[in-house]
N, C-alpha and C positions, 0 to 999 in steps of 0.2 A: 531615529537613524541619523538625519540631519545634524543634531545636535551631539551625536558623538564623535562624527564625522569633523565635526567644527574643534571641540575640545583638542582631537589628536592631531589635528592641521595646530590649533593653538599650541599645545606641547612640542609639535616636532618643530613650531615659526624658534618657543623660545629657545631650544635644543640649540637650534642652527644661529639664533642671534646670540648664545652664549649667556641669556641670563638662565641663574639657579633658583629660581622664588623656593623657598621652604615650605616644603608638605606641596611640591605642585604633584605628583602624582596620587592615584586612588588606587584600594585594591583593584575596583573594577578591570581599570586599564593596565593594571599588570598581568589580571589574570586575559583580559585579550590583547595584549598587544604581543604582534608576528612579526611586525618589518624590524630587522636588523639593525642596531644603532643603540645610540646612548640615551637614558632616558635621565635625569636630573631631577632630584628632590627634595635636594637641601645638606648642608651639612658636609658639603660634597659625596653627598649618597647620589647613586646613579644605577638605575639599572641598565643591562649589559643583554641587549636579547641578539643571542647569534644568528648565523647563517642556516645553521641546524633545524634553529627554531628553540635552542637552550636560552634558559633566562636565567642570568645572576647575578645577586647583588655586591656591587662593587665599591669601594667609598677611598674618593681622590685626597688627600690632605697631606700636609705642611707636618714635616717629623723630625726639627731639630733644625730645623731652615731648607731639609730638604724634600721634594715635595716625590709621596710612594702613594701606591696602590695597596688595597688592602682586599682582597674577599671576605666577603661575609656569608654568602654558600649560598645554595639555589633557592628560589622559589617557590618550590614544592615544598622545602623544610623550613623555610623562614620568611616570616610573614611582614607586611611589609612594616606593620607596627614596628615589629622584633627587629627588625633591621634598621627604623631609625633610634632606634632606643640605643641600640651597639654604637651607630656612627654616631650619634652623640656622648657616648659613655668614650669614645676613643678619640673625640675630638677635644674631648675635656683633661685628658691625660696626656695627649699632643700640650697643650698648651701649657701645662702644668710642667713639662719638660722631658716627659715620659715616653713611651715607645709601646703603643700598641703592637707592634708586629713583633718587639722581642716578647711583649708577657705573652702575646699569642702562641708564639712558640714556646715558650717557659710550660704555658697548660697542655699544648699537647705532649709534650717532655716528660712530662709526669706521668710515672707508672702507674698501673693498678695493684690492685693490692696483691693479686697473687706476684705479677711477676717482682715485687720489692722483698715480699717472703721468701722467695728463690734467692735474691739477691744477696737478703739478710742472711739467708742458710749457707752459701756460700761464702761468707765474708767470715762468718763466724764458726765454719766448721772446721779449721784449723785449732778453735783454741776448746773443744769439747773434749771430752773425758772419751770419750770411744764412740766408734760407727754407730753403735746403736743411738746414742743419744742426739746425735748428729739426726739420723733417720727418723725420731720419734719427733723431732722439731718439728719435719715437713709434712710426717703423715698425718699429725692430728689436726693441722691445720687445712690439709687437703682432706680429710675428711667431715670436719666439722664448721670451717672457717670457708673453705674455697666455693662451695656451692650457692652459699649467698654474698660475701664481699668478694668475693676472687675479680670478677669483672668489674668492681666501682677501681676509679681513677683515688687512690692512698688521700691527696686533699678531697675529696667527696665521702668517704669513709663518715659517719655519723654515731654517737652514741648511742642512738636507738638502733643503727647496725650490731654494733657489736654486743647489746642487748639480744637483737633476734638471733646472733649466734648463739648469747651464752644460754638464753633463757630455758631451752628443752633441755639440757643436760645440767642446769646447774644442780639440780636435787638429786637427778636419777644417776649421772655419773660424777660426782661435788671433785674428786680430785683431777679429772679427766677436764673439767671446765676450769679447774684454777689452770692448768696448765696449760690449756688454751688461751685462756687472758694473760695470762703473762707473755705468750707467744705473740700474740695480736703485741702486746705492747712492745714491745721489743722492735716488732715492726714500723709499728707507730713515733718511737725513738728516734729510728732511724730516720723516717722521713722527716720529723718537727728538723735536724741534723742537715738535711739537703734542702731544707726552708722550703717544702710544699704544703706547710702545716705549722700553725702555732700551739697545738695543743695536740694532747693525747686521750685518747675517746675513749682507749683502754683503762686508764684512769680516772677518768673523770666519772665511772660508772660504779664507784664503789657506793655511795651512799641509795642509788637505783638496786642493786644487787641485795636479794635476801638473806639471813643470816645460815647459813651453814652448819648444819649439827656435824659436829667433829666424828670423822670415824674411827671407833673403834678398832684397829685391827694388827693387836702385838702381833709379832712374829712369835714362831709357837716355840717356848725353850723347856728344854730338860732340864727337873729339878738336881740342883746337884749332889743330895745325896743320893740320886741313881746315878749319879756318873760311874761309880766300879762296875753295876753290874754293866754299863752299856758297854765299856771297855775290855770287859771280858767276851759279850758278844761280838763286837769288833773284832779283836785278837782271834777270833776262832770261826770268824765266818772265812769262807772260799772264797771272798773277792782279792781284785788284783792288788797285791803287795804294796803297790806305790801309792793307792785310793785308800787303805787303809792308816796306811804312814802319813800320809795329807790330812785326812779326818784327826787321825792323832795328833798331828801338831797345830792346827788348829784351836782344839782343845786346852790343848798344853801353853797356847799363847795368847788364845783370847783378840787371835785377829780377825779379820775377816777372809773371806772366800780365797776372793781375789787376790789379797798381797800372798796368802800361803800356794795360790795353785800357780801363779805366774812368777815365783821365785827364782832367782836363778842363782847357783852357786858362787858367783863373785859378788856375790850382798853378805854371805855368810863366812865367821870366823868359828870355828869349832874351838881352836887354841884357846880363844878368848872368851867365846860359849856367848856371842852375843852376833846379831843378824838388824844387819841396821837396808830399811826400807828404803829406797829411793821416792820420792817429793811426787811424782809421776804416778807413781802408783797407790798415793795416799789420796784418801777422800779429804783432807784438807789441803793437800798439796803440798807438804811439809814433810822433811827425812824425820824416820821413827827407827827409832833404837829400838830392840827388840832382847831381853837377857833371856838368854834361854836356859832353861833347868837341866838336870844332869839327865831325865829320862829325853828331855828334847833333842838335847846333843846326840842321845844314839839314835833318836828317828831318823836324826839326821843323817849320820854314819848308815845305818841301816839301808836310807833311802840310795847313799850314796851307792853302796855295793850291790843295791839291787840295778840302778842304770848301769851300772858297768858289768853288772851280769847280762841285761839284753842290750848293751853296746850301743848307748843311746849319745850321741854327743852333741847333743842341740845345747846343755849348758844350764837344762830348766831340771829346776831340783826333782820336781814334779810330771817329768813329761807322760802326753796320753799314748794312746795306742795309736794313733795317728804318729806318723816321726817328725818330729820336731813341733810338734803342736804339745801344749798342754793341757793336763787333766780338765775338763769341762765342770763346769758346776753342778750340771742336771746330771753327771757322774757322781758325784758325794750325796747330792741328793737323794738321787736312786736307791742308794747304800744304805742312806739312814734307815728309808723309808722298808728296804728290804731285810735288814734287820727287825724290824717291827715296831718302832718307834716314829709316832706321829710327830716331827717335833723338825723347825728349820735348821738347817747348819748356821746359819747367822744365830739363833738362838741360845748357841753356846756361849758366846758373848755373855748373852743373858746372865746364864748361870754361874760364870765368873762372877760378873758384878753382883747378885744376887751373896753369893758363897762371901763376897768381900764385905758386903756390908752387913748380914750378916752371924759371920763368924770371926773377924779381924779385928783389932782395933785400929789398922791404920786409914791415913787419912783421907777425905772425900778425893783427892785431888792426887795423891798415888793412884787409884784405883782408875779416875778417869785416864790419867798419863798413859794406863796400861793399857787402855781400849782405844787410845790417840785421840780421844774425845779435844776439842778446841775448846777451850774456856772464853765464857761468853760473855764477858764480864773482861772489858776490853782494857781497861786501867789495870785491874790487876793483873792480866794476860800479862801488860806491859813492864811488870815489874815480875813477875815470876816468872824467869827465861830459864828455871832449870829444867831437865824432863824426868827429874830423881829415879835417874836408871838405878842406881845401888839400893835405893828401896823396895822397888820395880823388882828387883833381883831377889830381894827376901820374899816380897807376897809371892813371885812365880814359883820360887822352890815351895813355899808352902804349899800354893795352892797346887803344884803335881805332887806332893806328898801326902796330902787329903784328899785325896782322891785314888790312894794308892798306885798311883801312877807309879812309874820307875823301880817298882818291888820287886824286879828279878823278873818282870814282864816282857818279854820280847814278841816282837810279831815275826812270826816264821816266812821266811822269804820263800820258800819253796812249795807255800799251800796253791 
């Protein structure tokens, strides 16, 4: 008792005469000391025990010529090793010219990785193809990413994190997990960008990652020589007028879903029998010229007189039963599928290309022009800047006349 009575008279003698000997305190006497005051240990480390009876460590130093206070946090969480380990890790950084209290703030500054995915999502939800994709950014990461990195700070973030993300899904869900690591990375982009990170963890994990058996899984297409009879079932089933004239020009154009259900009639010239896409609405982002065949032009006519029969003036070639909304996709689908045929609307695609190569002799790059396929093959991209609409314009009249498309077929607008 004596003897620690004596040490804490010695501590408080040097306190009060102002010397700091280094390493003068011990765990011991930090975990008992109660009286109020400053206690000195080097390095300008000091612990700080209140009135309360709170004890925290504190570290006085010279920051550029001027002289600040720093916390280093309580006692109960930082030991007193840990504490001089810091005031020496920031007195060496003082001197070197640096500023422990801005990088301290820099670290706490730094997001976690969910809130920089919010971040990232919003930054970049202006330039995404539609809501949904927008929404699938945040859900798969709030469903597969957010419950184990969501709370690490983005510079804490580790490759063996985004291993224990990818790791349970990568076999069982392989397209669900690429699309997760690209998303992590994306994020991870972002930060290396706002310098809380030199590297990306999302990448760095490719040679960690096992190899992925490619999934199988075409979209189901209709051989083309059943295309008459489908088109006869088409033409004579009871669905709505405009769903069948959609499905029809579809076919008849070899586009996708989307550019044919969100059409609007100031894209299209009948006079000129050609329907040129806006850049917005293409999956390359690029305007696409469209020739239409002589049975397209009356879908089109057709389509026209059926909306000004139920007095539609939204402007969409296509519009649903909803007013001013268009035809939905899982409506054509429906169609097909209720006609009787197992087979995607995208699959028609298919069966163009399939019909083109073949039954045609024209050439690889007509046919891809026709489906607005991007040539991948970036030099020559560079130099073939035509979209050989006038060729485009012979394979589409063939290929709606092998199909006996436009043979005095009409879709009856009053079924």
């Amino acid at each position: 008792m004596a003897d620690n009575q004596n040490n804490t008279i010695t501590r408080e003698a040097r306190r009060k005469s102002g010397q700091h000997p280094e390493k003068a305190l011990s765990a011991a006497f930090v975990r008992s000391a109660k009286e109020p005051g400053k206690y000195f240990d080097g390095h300008g480390l000091f612990l700080k025990v209140d009135a309360s009876g709170a004890k925290r460590w504190v570290q006085r130093i010279n920051v550029r010529g001027k002289r600040r206070e720093i916390g280093i946090g309580s006692t109960s969480l930082v030991s007193l090793q840990e504490a001089r380990e810091t005031a020496l890790e920031n007195r060496k950084q003082a001197r070197a010219g640096g500023d422990p209290l801005q990088a301290k703030r820099q670290a706490q500054a730094v997001l976690t990785f969910e809130e920089a995915a919010r971040k990232v999502h919003e930054l970049h939800r202006p330039s995404w193809r539609n809501a949904k994709h927008a929404a699938q950014f945040l859900s798969t990461l709030e469903t597969y990413a957010f419950p184990t990195i969501g709370r690490l700070r983005v510079s804490e973030v580790s490759t063996a994190d985004v291993l224990g993300v990818l790791t349970p899904i990568w076999h069982t869900k392989p397209e669900t997990a690429k699309r997760v690591r690209q998303r992590i990375g994306t994020v991870m982009k972002w930060t290396v960008a706002q310098g809380w990170r030199q590297d990306n963890p999302a990448q760095a994990i490719a040679s960690a990652l096992p190899r992925q058996e490619k999934a199988q899984n075409p979209r189901k297409a209709l051989p083309y020589v059943d295309l008459p009879a489908f088109l006869t079932d088409l033409h004579g089933s009871e669905a709505n007028p405009l769903t069948k004239l959609a499905l029809e020009l579809i076919i008849l154009t070899a586009c996708r879903s989307g550019e044919a259900r969100l059409a609007q009639w100031d894209e299209i010239d009948l006079g000129a029998a050609e329907w040129t896409i806006p850049a917005e609405r293409m999956k390359a982002k690029r305007i696409h010229r469209v020739p239409l065949s002589t049975r397209a032009v009356e879908v089109l006519k057709n389509a026209k007189a059926e909306g000004e029969r139920i007095g539609d003036e939204s402007g969409l070639v296509f519009p649903g039963t909803k007013r001013g909304k268009p035809l939905s996709d899982m409506t054509l689908t429906k169609l097909v599928k209720a006609l009787g045929y197992d087979v995607h609307v995208h699959g028609f695609r298919t069966s163009f290309r399939t019909w083109a190569q073949e039954r045609t002799n024209y050439p690889r790059e007509v046919a891809e022009a026709a489906l607005a396929h991007v040539n991948a093959d970036k030099v020559e991209a560079a130099y073939a800047r035509s979209d050989l609409f006038e060729k485009r314009r012979q394979m589409m009249d063939r290929w709606a006349a092998s199909q006996s498309i436009g043979m005095g077929v009409v879709v009856r607008l009053d079924s």
